[in-house]
C-alpha positions in Angstrom: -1.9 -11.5 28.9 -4.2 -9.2 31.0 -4.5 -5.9 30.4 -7.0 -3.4 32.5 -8.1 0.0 31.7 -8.1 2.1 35.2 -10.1 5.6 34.7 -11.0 8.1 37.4 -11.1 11.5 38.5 -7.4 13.1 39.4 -8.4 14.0 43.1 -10.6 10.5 43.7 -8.9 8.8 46.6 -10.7 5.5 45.5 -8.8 5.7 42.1 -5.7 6.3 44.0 -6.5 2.8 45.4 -7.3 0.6 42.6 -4.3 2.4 41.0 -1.9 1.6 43.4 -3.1 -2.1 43.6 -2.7 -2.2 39.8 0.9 -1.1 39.8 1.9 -4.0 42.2 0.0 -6.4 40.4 2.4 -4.7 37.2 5.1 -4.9 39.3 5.1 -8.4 39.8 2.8 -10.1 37.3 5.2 -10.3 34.2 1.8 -10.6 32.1 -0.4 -8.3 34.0 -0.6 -4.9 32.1 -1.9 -1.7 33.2 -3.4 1.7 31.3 -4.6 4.7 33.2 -6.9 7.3 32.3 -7.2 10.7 34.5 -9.7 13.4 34.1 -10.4 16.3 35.9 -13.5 16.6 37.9 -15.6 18.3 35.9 -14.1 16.7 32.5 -15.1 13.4 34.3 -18.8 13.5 33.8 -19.2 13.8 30.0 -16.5 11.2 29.4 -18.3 8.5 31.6 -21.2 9.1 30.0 -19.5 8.8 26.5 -17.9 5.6 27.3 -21.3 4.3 28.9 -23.2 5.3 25.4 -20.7 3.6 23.3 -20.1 0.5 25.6 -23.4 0.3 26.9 -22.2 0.1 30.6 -24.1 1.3 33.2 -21.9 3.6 35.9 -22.1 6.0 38.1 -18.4 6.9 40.1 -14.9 7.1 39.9 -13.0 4.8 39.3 -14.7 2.9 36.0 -12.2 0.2 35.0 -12.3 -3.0 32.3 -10.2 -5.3 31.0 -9.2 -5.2 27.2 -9.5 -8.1 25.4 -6.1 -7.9 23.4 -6.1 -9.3 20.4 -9.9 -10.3 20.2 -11.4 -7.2 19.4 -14.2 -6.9 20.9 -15.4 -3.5 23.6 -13.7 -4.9 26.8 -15.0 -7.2 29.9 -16.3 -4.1 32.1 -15.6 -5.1 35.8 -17.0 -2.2 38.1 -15.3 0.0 40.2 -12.7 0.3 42.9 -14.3 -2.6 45.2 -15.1 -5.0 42.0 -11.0 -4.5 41.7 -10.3 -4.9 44.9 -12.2 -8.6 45.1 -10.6 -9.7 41.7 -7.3 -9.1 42.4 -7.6 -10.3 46.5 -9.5 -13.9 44.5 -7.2 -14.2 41.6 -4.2 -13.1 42.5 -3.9 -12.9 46.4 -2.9 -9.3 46.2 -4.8 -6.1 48.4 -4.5 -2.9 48.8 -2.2 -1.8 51.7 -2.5 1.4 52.7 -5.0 3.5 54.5 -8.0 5.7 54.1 -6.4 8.6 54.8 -3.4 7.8 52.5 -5.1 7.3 49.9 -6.8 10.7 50.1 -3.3 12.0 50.7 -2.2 10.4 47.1 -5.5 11.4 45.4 -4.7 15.1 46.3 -1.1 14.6 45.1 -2.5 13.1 41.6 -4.6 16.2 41.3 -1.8 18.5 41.7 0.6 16.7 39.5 -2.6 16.7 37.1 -3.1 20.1 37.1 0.4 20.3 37.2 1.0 18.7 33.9 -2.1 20.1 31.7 -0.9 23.7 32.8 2.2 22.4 31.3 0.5 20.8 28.2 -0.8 23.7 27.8 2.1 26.0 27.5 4.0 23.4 25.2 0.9 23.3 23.3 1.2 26.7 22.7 4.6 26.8 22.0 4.8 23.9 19.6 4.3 23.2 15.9 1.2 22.1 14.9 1.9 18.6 14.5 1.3 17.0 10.7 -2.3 15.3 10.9 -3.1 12.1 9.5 -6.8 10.3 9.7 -8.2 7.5 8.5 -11.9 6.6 8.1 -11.5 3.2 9.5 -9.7 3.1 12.7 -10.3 -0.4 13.6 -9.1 -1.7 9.5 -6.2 -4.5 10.4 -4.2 -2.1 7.7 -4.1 0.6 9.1 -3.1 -1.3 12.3 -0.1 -2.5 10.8 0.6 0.9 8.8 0.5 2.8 12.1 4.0 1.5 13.7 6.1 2.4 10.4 4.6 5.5 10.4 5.3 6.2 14.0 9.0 5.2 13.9 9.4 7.9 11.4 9.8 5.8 8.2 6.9 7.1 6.2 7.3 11.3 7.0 10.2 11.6 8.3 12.3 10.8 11.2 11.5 14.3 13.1 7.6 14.9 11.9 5.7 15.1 14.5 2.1 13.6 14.2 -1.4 13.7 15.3 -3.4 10.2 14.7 -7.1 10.4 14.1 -9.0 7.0 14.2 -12.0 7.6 12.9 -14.6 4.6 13.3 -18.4 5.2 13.0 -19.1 1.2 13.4 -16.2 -0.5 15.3 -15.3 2.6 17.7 -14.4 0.0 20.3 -11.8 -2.2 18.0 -10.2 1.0 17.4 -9.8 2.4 21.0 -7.8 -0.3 21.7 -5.7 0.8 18.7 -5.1 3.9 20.2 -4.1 2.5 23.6 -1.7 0.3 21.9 -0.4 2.9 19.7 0.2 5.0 23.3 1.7 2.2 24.8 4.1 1.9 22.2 5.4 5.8 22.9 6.0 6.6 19.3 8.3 10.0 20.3 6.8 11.4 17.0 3.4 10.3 17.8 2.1 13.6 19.9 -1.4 12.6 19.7 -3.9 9.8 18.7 -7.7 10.2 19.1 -10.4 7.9 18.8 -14.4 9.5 17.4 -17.2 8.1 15.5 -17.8 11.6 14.1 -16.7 12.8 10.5 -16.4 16.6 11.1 -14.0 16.0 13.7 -11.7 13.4 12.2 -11.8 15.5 8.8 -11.2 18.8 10.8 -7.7 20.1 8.9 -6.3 17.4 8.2 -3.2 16.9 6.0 -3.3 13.0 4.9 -6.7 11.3 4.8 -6.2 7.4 4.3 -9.0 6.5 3.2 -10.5 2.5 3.4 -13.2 1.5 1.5 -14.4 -0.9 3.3 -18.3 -0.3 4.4 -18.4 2.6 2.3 -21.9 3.5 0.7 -22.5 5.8 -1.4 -24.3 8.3 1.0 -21.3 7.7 3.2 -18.7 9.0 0.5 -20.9 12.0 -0.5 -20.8 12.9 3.2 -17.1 12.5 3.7 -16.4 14.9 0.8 -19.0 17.7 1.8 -16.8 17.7 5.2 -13.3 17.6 3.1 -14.4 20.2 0.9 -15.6 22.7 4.3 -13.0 21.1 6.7 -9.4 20.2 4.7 -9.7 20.9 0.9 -5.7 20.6 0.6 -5.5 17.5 2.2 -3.9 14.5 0.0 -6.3 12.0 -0.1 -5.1 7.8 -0.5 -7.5 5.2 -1.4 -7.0 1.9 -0.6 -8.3 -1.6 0.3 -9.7 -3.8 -2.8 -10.7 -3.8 -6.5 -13.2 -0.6 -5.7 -11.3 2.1 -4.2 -10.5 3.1 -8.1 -14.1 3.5 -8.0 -14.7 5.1 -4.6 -12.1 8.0 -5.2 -13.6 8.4 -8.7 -17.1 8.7 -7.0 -15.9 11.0 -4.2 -13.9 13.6 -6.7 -17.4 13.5 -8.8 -19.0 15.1 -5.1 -16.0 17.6 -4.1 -15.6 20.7 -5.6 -12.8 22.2 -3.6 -9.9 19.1 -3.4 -7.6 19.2 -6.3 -7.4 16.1 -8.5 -4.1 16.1 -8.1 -4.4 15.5 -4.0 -5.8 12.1 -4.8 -4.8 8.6 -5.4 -5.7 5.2 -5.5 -3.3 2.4 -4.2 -2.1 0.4 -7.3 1.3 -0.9 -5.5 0.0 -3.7 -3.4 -0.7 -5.7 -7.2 3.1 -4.1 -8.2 4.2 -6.0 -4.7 2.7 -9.3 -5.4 4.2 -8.9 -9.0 7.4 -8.8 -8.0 7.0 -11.2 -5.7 5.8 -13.5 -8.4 8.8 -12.7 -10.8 11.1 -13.0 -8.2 10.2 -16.4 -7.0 10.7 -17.4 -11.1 14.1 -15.8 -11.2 15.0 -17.1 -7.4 15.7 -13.4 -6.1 14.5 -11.4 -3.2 11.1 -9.2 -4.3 13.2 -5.9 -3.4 16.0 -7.1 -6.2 13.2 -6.1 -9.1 12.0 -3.2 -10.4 9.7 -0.8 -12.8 7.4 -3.8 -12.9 4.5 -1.8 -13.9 0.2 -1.6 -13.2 -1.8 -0.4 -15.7 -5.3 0.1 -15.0 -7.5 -0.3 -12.2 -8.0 -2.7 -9.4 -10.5 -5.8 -10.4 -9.3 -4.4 -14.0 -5.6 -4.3 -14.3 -2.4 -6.0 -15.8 0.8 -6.1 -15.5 3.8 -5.0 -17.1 7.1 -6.6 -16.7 8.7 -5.9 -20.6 11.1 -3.4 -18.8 11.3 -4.9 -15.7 15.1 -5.0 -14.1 17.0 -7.7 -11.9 19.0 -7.2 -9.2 21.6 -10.0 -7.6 20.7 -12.5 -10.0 23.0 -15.7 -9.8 23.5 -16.4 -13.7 27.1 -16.5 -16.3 26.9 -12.9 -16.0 27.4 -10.9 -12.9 28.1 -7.5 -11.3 28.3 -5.5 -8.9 24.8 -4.7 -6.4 23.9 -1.7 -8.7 24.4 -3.6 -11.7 20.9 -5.1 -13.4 19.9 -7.5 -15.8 16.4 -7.0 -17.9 13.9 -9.9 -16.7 13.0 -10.7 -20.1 16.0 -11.6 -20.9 16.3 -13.8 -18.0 12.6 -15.7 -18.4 12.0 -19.1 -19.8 8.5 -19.5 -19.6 6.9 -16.4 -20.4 3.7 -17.7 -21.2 3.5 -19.6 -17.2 4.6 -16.1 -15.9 2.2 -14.4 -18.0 -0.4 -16.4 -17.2 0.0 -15.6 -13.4 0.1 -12.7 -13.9 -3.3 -12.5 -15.5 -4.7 -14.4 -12.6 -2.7 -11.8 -10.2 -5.2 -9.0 -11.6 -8.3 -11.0 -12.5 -9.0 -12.4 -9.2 -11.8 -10.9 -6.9 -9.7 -11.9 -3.9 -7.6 -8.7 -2.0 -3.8 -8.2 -0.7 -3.5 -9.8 2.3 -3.7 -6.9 5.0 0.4 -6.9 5.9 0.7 -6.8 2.2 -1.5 -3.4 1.9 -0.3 -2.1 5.1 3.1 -2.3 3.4 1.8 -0.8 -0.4 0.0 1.9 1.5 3.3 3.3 3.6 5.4 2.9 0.8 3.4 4.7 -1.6 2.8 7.7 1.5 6.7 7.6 1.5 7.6 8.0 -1.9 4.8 10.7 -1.9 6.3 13.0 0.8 9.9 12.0 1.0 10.8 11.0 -2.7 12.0 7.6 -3.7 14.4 5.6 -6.0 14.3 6.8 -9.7 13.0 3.0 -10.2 9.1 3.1 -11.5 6.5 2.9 -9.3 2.6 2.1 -9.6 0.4 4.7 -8.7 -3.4 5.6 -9.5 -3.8 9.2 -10.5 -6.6 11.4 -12.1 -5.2 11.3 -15.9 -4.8 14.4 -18.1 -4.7 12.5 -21.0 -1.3 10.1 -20.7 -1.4 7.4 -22.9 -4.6 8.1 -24.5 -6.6 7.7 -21.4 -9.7 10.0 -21.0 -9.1 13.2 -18.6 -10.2 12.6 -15.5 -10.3 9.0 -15.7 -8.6 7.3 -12.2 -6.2 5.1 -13.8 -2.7 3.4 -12.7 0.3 4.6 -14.6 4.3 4.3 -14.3 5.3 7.0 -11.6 8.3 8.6 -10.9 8.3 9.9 -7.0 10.0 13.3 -6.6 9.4 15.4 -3.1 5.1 15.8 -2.8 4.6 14.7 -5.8 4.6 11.8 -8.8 5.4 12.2 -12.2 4.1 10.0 -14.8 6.7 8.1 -16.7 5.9 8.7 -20.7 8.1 6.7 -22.1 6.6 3.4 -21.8 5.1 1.6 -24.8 1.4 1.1 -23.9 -2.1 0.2 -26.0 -5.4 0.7 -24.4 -7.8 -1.7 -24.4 -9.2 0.3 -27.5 -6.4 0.2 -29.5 -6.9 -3.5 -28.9 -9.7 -4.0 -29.7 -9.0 -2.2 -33.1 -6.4 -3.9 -33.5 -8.1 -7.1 -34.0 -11.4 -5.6 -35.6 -8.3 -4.2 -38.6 -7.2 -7.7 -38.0 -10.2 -10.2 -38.5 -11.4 -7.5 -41.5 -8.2 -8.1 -43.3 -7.8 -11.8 -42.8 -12.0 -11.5 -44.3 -11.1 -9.6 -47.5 -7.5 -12.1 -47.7 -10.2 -15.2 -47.7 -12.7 -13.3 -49.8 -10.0 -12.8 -52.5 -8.8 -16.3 -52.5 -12.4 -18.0 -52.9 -12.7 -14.8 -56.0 -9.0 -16.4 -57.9 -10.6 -20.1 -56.9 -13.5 -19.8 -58.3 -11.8 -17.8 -61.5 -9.1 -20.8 -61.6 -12.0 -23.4 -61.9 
C-alpha cells in the first residue's frame, strides 16, 4: 500500500498540481492513498522548518511531500517537491498532470478561499463549542496506546457523545507517532475533534483531563519533570499507569514529586494480570474468559498473586445448569487446584509483560469502568491505600474494586493476609512445632 503525505501553502498553484495528480492516482490506484496538509502562507514557514528539524530534510518551497512507511515505523521516504511528484508518478504509474499553468493558479486561489473559508468557520464553531474532554499520553508512538485509541474513538471508553482531544506526546519517537495521528484522522472518529502530535511536556500536559501514562523509557529525571508540569498545568487530571511490573513503582515515585494531584486521581493498571487470569481459569473450566469473574490481584506488578477463592462461572456445561445470569463458584468446579495454582504463580512471577492487545484492552476497560461505571462484578485496580487490609497508607497497591460513576470503591469484604501476617504465621508456626519437639525429647529423656 502507498500512502503519500502532500503539504503546501493554500494559495500555491504548484500544490494544486501535485494535488490534483494525487487524487487521480487515488482515484484509480485501489492501493494508492493520499493525506493532505494545507497551511496558510505565513503559517507555512515555521511548520517546514519544524518538519525539517525533526525529519532532518532539507526544503525550501511549497509543496513538501513523502511517502509514509505504513506499518514500518520509521519518519517517511521524503521525495521532494511538486516536480519530484510529477516524475514518480509519470515513471511508476504512467499518470501526469493534465491541466494548465494558468488553471492551476485558478485552483490554488480557489483552495485559499475555501481555506480561509473553513478556518473562519473553525473558528466560530471553536468558539461556540464545548471544550472537548482531553486525553494525553506520554508515549505517542507505544503499540498500546495504538490499539487503545480506536475503542476510545468509537465512544466505548467515555461515552458515545464525548467529544475528544488526542495529545501524542513523544519526546523520542515523534515520527512513529505522527503517523498515528494521520491514521487516527483518517479513520474520522466523529468524537475525535482533535489529535496533535509534540515532543514537548508543557504542551501535552497543558489541562488535560486523563493522562495515560507509559512507562516505558521513563527515568527518573523524566518523571520528576512530568509531575512539576501536572502539578502547574492539570492538577485534577486522573492519572493511569500502565505498561510492565514498574508502573506500581513509577506512579509511586511521581506522587512522592507532586504536591498538587490528589492520590486519589491516580492508578496503576492491575487488570491486564486479572485478564490473563481469567483467561487461564477459563481455559481449565472450558468457558469464554468474559464468563468469569471477581478473580482478584493483590499486590503489585513483578509482585502479585492471584485470587480466585471467590471467583464465579458463567455458561459452564456441567449436571447443573441455569439460566446466563446464573453462576457457579470456580472452586467448586476445579480439580486440580494445585496445576491452576501453580500457573498462576508463574502468571505473577514472571518478568515477561501483557502482550500489547492485551494491555491496550486492560487499559480501556479500566478508563471505562472509571468514568462510565461497570458491572457490580470485582475488578482489579491499583490505588494509593488508606489502610485496607492492613496495607500501609500511601502504599500503591492492587485491591478488589467496585466501579461506580468516577470513581472505585474497594471491596472489604474479602478475606486477605499480607505477606506479614505470613510470615508470622510460620515464625508462630516453626516456634511451636520447636517447643512441641523440645517437650518430647524433655518426657524421652524422663521416660529413659
Amino acid at each position: 500500500m502507498a500512502k503519500f503525505v502532500i503539504a503546501g501553502k493554500a494559495d500555491c498553484p504548484r500544490y494544486a498540481r501535485a494535488e490534483q495528480l494525487a487524487d487521480d492516482l487515488a482515484t484509480n490506484l485501489p492501493s494508492f492513498q493520499v493525506h493532505k496538509i494545507i497551511k496558510s502562507a505565513s503559517e507555512w514557514p515555521e511548520w517546514l522548518k519544524t518538519q525539517c528539524d525533526d525529519k532532518n530534510w532539507q526544503h525550501a518551497d511549497s509543496p513538501l511531500i513523502w511517502r509514509e512507511l505504513v506499518n514500518r515505523g520509521g519518519k517517511g521516504l521524503y521525495m521532494g517537491g511538486c516536480d519530484d511528484f510529477v516524475v514518480y508518478a509519470r515513471h511508476n504509474y504512467g499518470f501526469e498532470a493534465k491541466l494548465l499553468d494558468d488553471d492551476y493558479r485558478e485552483i490554488g486561489s480557489e483552495n485559499l478561499a475555501q481555506y480561509e473559508k473553513d478556518s473562519e468557520s473553525k473558528a466560530l464553531s471553536e468558539e461556540k463549542a464545548p471544550k472537548p474532554f482531553v486525553i494525553a499520553t506520554n508515549e505517542g508512538s507505544s503499540t498500546v496506546i495504538y490499539h487503545a485509541l480506536g475503542k476510545i474513538g468509537r465512544g466505548d471508553v467515555f461515552g458515545e457523545t464525548c467529544e475528544l482531544e488526542i495529545r501524542l506526546l513523544d519526546e523520542d519517537n515523534v515520527d512513529v507517532a505522527t503517523g498515528v495521528a494521520m491514521e487516527i484522522r483518517d479513520c474520522a472518529f466523529p468524537l475525535i475533534q482533535n489529535i496533535f502530535v509534540t515532543s514537548d511536556p508543557a504542551k501535552a500536559f497543558d489541562d488535560v483531563d486523563v493522562l495515560l501514562m507509559s512507562n516505558i523509557d521513563i527515568d527518573a529525571a523524566r518523571i520528576e519533570s512530568y509531575a512539576r508540569i501536572v502539578d502547574e498545568k492539570s492538577p485534577n487530571a486522573k492519572i493511569v499507569f500502565f505498561g510492565g511490573e514498574n508502573c506500581f513503582d513509577l506512579a509511586a515515585s511521581f506522587l512522592e514529586k507532586t504536591n498538587a494531584v490528589s492520590s486519589k486521581n491516580v492508578t496503576a493498571l492491575s487488570r491486564d494480570i486479572e485478564m490473563r487470569a481469567k483467561g487461564i481459569l477459563a481455559r481449565a473450566l472450558r468457558v469464554n474468559s468474559s464468563d468469569v469473574s471477581d478473580v482478584v490481584i493483590w499486590g503489585k506488578s513483578g509482585a502479585s498473586r492471584v485470587d480466585f477463592a471467590r471467583a464465579r462461572v458463567r455458561n459452564h456445561v456441567g449436571s447443573i445448569s441455569g439460566p446466563p445470569f446464573f453462576y457457579r463458584h470456580a472452586k467448586e468446579l476445579i480439580f486440580e487446584k494445585e496445576k491452576l495454582t501453580n500457573e498462576m504463580a508463574a502468571l505473577t512471577s514472571t518478568k515477561r509483560g501483557s502482550p500489547p492487545l492485551l494491555v491496550a484492552a486492560a487499559l480501556t476497560n479500566h478508563l471505562a469502568d472509571w468514568f462510565l461505571g461497570g458491572s457490580d462484578d470485582v475488578k482489579s485496580v491499583g490505588l494509593v491505600s488508606e489502610g485496607w487490609y492492613g496495607i500501609p497508607a500511601g502504599t500503591i497497591y492492587s485491591f478488589p474494586v467496585r466501579a461506580n460513576a468516577s470513581a472505585f470503591s474497594v471491596d472489604l469484604t474479602f478475606d486477605f493476609e499480607t505477606d506479614t501476617d505470613k510470615d508470622k504465621d510460620k515464625e508462630e508456626e516453626s516456634k511451636a512445632t520447636t517447643e512441641t519437639n523440645q517437650e518430647e525429647i524433655v518426657r524421652d529423656s524422663e521416660d529413659k
